[in-house]
KOLTOR-273673 format. One record per residue (C-alpha): x, y negated, z negated. Coordinates in nm, 3 decimals. Example, Ala and Ser with C-alpha at 12.3 -4.5 7.8 and 13.67 -1.06 7.14 Angstrom:
// KOLTOR-273673
<rec x="1.230" y="0.450" z="-0.780"/>
<rec x="1.367" y="0.106" z="-0.714"/>
This chain:
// KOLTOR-273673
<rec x="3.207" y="-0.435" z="-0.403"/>
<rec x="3.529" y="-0.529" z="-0.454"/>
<rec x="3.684" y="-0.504" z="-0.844"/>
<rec x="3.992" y="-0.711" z="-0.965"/>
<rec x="4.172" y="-0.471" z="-1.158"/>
<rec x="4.386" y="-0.715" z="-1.373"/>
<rec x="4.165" y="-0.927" z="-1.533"/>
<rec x="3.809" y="-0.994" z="-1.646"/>
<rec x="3.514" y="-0.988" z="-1.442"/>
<rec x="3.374" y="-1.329" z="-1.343"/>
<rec x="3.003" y="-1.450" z="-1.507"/>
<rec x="2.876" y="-1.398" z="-1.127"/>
<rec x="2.966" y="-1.024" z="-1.152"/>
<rec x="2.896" y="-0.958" z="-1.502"/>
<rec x="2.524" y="-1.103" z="-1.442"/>
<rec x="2.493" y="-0.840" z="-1.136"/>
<rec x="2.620" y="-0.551" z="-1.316"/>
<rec x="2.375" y="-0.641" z="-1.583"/>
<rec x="2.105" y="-0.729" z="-1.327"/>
<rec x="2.161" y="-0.380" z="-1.120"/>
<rec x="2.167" y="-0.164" z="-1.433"/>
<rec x="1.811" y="-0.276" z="-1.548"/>
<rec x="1.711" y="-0.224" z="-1.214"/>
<rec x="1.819" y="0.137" z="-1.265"/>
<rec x="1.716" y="0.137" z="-1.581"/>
<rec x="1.368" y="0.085" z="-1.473"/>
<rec x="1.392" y="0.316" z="-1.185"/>
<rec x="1.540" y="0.638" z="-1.394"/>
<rec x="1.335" y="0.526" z="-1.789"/>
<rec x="1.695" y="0.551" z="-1.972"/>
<rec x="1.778" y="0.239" z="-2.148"/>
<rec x="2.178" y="0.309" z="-2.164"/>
<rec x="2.194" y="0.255" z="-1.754"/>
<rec x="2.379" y="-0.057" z="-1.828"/>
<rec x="2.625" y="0.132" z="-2.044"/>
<rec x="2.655" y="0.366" z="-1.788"/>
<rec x="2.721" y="0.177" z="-1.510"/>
<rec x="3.005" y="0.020" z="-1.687"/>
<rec x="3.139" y="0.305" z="-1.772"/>
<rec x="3.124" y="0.473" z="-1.404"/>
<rec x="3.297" y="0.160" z="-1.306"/>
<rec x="3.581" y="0.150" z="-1.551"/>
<rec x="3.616" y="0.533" z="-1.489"/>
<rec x="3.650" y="0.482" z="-1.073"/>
<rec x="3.911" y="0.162" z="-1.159"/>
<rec x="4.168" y="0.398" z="-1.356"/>
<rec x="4.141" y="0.708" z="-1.127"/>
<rec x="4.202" y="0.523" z="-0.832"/>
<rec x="4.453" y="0.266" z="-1.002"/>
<rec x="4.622" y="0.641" z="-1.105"/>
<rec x="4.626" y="0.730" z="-0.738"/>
<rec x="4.778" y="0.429" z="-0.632"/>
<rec x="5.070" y="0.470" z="-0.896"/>
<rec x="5.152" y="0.832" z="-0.796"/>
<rec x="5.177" y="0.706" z="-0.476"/>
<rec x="5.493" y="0.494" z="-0.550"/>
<rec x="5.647" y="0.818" z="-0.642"/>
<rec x="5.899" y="0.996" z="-0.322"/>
<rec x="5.688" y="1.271" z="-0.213"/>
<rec x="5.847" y="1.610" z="-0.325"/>
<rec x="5.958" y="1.698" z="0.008"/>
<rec x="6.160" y="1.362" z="0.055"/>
<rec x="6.310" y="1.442" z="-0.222"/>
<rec x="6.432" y="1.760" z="-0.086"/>
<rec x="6.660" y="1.669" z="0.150"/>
């Protein structure tokens, strides 16, 4: 799945989140799966948006020399 991290999520997407989260919903009895599974997803975008910022940092050993 890919995620666009500057902008909204499309109707498409936001209808399959919604649609996958009942599904789990059913499957595990907890009616906050949707909640959840938004909150997984907005947890995964900023730790790996994080990642890819420290990256643009000179490694400490570049700056070394």
């Amino acid at each position: 799945m890919a995620v666009e991290t500057h902008g909204p999520l499309s109707v498409s997407s936001l209808s399959f989140l919604v649609h996958l989260g009942r599904k789990i919903s059913e499957c595990t009895g907890e009616p906050l799966e949707v909640a959840f599974l938004f909150q997984r997803i907005s947890v995964l975008i900023q730790r790996f948006n994080s990642v890819l910022f420290r990256e643009t940092f000179p490694a400490e050993d570049e700056t070394d020399t």
